[in-house]
C-alpha positions as CSV (number, residue, x, y, z in Angstrom):
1,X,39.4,26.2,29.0
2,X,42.8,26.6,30.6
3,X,44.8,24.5,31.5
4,X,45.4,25.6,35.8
5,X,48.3,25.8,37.7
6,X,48.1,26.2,41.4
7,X,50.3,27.6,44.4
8,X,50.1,26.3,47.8
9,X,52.0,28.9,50.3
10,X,52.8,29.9,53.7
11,X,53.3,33.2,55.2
12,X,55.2,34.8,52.4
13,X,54.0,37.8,51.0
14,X,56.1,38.8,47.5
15,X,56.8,35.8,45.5
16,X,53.5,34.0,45.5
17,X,50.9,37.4,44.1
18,X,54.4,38.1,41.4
19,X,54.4,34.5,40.3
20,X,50.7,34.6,39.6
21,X,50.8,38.1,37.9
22,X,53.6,36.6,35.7
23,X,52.0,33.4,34.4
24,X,48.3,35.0,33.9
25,X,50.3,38.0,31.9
26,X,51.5,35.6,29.7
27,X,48.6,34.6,27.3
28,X,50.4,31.0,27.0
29,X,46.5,29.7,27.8
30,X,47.6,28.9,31.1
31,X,46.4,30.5,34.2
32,X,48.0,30.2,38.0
33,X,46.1,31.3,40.9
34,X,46.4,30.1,45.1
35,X,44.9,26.4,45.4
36,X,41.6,26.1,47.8
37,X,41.1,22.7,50.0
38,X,38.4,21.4,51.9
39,X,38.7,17.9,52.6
40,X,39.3,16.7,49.7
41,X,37.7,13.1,48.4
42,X,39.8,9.5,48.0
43,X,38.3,9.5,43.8
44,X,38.5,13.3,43.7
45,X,40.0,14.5,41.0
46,X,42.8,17.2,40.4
47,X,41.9,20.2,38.4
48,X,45.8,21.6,38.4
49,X,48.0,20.4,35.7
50,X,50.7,21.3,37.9
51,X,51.0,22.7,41.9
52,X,53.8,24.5,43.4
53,X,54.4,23.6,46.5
54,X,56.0,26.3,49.0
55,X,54.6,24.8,52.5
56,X,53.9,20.8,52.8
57,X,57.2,20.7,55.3
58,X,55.3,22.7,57.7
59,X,51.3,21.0,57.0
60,X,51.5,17.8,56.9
61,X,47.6,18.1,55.6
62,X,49.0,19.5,52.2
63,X,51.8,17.0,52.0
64,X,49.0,14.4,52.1
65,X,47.2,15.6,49.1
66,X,49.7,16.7,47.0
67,X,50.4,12.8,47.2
68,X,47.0,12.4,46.4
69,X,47.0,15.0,43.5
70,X,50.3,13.0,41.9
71,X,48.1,9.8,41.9
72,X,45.5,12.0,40.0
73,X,48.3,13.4,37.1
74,X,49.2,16.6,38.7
75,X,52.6,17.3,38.7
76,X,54.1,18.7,41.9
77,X,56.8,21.3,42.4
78,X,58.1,19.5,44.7
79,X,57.7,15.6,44.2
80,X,56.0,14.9,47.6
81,X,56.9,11.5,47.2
82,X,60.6,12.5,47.6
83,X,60.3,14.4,50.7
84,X,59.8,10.7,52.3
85,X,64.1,10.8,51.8
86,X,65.1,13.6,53.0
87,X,67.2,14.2,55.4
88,X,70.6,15.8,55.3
89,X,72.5,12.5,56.3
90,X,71.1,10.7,53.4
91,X,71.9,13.4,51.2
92,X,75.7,13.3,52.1
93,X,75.3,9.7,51.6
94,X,73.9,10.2,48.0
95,X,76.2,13.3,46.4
96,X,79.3,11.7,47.7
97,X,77.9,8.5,45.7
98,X,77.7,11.0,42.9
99,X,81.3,12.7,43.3
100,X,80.2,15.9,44.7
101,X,82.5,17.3,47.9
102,X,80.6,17.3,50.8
103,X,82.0,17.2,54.8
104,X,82.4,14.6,56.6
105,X,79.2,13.9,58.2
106,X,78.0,11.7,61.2
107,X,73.8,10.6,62.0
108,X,73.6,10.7,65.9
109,X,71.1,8.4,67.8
110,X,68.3,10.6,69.2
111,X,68.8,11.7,72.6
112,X,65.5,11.0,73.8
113,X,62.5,9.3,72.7
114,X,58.8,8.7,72.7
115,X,57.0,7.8,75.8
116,X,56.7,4.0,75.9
117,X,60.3,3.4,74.5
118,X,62.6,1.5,77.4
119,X,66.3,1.7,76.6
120,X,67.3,-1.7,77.5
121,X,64.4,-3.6,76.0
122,X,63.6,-1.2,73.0
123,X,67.3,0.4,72.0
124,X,69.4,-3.1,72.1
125,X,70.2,-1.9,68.3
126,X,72.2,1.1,69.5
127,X,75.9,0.5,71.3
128,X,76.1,3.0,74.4
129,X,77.7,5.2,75.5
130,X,78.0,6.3,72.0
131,X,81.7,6.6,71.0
132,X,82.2,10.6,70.8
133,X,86.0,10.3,70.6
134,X,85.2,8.2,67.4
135,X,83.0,11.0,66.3
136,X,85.5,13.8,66.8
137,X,88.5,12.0,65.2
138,X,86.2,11.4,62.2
139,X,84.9,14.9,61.9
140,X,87.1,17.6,63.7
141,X,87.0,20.8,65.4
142,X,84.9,22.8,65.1
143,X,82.3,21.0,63.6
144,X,78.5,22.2,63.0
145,X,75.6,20.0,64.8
146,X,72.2,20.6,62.8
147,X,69.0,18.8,62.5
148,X,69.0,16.3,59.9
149,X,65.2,17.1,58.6
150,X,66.0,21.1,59.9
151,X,65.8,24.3,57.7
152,X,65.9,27.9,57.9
153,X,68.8,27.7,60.2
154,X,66.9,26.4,63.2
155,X,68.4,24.2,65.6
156,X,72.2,24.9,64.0
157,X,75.0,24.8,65.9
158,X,78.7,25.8,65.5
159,X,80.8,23.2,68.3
160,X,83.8,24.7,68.9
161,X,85.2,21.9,71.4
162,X,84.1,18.1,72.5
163,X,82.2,19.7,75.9
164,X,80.0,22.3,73.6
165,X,79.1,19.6,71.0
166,X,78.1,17.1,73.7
167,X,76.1,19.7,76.0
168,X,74.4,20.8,72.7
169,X,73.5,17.4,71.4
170,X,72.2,16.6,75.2
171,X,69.5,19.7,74.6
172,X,68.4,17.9,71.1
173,X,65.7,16.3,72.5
174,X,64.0,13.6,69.9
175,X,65.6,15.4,66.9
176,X,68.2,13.0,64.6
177,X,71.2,15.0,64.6
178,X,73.9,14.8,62.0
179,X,77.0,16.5,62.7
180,X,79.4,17.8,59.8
181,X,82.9,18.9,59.4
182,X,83.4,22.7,59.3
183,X,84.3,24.2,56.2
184,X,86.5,27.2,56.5
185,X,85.6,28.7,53.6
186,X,87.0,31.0,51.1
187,X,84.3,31.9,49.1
188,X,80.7,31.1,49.8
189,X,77.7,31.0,47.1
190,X,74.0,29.9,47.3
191,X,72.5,28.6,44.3
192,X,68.9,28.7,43.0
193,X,68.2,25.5,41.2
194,X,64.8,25.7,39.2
195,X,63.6,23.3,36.7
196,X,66.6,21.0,37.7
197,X,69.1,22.8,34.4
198,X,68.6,26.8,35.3
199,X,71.4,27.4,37.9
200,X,71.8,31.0,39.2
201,X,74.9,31.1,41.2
202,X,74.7,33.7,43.7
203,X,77.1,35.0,46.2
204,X,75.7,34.7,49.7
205,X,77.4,35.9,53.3
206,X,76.1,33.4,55.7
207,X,77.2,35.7,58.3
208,X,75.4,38.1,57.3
209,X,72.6,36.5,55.7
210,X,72.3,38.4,52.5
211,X,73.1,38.2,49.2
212,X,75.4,40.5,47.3
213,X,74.8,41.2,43.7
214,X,78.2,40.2,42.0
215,X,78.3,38.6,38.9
216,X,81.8,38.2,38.6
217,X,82.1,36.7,42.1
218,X,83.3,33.2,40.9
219,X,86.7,32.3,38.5
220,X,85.5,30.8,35.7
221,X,86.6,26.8,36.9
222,X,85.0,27.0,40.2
223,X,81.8,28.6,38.2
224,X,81.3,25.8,36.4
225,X,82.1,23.1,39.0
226,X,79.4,24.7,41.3
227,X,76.8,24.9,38.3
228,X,78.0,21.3,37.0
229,X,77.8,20.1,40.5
230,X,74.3,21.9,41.0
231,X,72.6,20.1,38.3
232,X,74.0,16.5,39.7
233,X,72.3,17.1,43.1
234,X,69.4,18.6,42.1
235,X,69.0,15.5,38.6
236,X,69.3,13.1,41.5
237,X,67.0,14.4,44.2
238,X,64.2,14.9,41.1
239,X,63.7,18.9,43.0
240,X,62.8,21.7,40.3
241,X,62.5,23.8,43.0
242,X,65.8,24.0,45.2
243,X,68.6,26.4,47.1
244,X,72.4,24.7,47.5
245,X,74.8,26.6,49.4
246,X,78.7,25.5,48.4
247,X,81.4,26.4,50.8
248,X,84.6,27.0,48.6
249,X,87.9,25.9,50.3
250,X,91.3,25.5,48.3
251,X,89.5,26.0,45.3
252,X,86.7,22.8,46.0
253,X,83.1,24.1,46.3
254,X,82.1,21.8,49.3
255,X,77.6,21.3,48.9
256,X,76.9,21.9,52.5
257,X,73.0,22.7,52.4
258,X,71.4,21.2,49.3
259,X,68.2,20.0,50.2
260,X,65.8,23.1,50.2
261,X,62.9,22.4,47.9
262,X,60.7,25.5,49.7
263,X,63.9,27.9,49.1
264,X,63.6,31.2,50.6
265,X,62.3,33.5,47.5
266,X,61.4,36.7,49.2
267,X,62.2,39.8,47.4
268,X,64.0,41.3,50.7
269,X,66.0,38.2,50.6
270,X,67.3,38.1,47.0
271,X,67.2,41.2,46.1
272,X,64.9,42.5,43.1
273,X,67.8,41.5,40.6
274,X,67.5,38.1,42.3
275,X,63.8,38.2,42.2
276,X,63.0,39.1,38.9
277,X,65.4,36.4,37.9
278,X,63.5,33.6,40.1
279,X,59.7,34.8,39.3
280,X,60.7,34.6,35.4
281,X,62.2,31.2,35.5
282,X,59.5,29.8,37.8
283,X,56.9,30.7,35.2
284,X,58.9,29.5,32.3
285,X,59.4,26.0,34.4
286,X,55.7,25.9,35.7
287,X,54.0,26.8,32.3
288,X,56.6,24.3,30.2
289,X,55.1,21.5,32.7
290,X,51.9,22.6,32.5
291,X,52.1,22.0,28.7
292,X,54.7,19.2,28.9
293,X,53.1,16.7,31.7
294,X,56.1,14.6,32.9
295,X,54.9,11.3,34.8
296,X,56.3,11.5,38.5
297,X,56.1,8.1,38.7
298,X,59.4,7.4,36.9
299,X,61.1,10.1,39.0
300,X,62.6,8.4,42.0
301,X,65.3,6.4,40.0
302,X,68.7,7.2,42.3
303,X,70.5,3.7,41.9
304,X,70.5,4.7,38.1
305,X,71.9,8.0,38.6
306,X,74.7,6.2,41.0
307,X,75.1,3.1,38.7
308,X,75.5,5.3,36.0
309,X,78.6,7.8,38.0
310,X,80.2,4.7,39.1
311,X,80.4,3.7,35.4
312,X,81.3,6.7,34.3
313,X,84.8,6.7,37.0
314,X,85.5,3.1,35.3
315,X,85.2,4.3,31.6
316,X,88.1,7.3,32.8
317,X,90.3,5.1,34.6
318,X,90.7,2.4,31.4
């Protein structure tokens, strides 16, 4: 019998029927097809060796039994486990633990909360008013304001002055902001991460929101900085399955967007050179776990992965 992999998906239309093609073509004695839930049982067992996960952020019903399928030895592409961290502040947090450029970053309060919450019985944690001068000072002008658990570039804002960045955080709502230092950047290249080792640096206009196929876009230092500093983020976060976009400024790729573990994979988007590229390497990844079970259990180990930098800066500096 084969062993199974499955694909749980969202609207997209190209990557998920070119995946399947491309594993099933393969004669490796593993097949892929699209998962099919019911309401799955508490003792039921898992009959994918591993499940690619392309919508749980948006169904919070798949999230909840791909959790369930870990328990049962499936291996997730995503961890679901992880997706309990992240949020773009924490990320910061963790890659500039790690020695990776990122901006300056600030987490905002919410603006507005919950029915039920009262501000001077249930806030008395928070200072108010909240120092904005303090922000500003920290971060600069212009500075971007973005969801911290946002993707897809909804609710992304560029501030251009104190006034805008204030009148946009007041129209937040009950999302945690994080706002970031802008990064006037040189170049700019998104990176698909898969398997946490293959890196495909690609050049990306976020302007424009396409990608343009040129190889030769990077020198070869800053190449292998943003590859180098790829594989960190993506070792740490545990994601086979991941987009990082580096802003490149005075020769230093800033990671300014690194935790995308449902990366955009349309052919439209990436191009068919870009595609071909991603179906291939998603098949190789998903058959090689398939095949190669790796607990994901033991995955969530950060404070080794920062224990381990930190002793890495003290070796260099005796």
């Amino acid at each position: 019998m084969a062993t199974k992999i499955g694909l749980i998906v969202g609207r997209e239309w190209s990557f998920p029927p070119a995946f399947i093609e491309e594993v099933n073509r393969r004669d490796e004695g593993v097949t892929a097809e699209f998962v099919t839930l019911d309401a799955p049982r508490m003792d039921e067992p898992c009959e994918y060796a591993v499940i690619i996960d392309r919508i749980s952020h948006e169904v919070p019903f798949y999230r909840t039994y791909l959790k369930h399928a870990v328990v049962q030895g499936c291996t997730v592409v995503n961890n679901p486990f992880m997706w309990t961290a992240d949020d773009k502040f924490f990320g910061a947090s963790l890659i500039t633990q790690l020695g990776v450029a990122s901006p300056k970053t600030v987490v905002l309060p919410h603006k507005e909360y919950v029915p039920g919450i009262k501000h001077d019985e249930s806030l008395r944690n928070l200072r108010y008013p909240l120092d904005w001068q303090g922000v500003i000072d920290y971060i600069g002008m212009p500075c971007i304001l973005k969801d911290a658990h946002g993707g897809g570039w909804r609710d992304v804002y560029v501030c251009r002055s104190p006034e805008e960045l204030i009148q946009n955080y007041n129209e937040s709502g009950m999302l945690t902001m994080i706002v970031q230092e802008f990064i006037e950047w040189d170049e700019f290249v998104r990176c698909m991460c898969l398997g946490q080792d293959e890196i495909l640096p690609m050049k990306y206009d976020p302007r424009e929101r396409r990608y343009h196929v040129e190889h030769e876009h990077l020198s070869a230092e800053i190449g292998h900085r943003v590859v180098e500093d790829a594989r960190t983020i993506v070792r740490a976060l545990g994601y086979d399955m991941n987009s990082i976009e580096f802003a490149i400024r005075d020769g230093v790729p800033y990671a300014i967007d690194f935790m995308n573990p449902a990366p955009d994979m349309d052919v439209n988007s990436l191009t068919p050179h870009y595609f071909e590229w991603v179906v291939t390497h998603m098949a190789d990844m998903a058959i090689r776990l398939a095949k190669e079970p790796r607990p994901q259990n033991r995955e969530l180990r950060w404070d080794t992965l920062i224990t381990g930098r930190r002793q890495d800066i003290a070796a260099q500096s005796t």
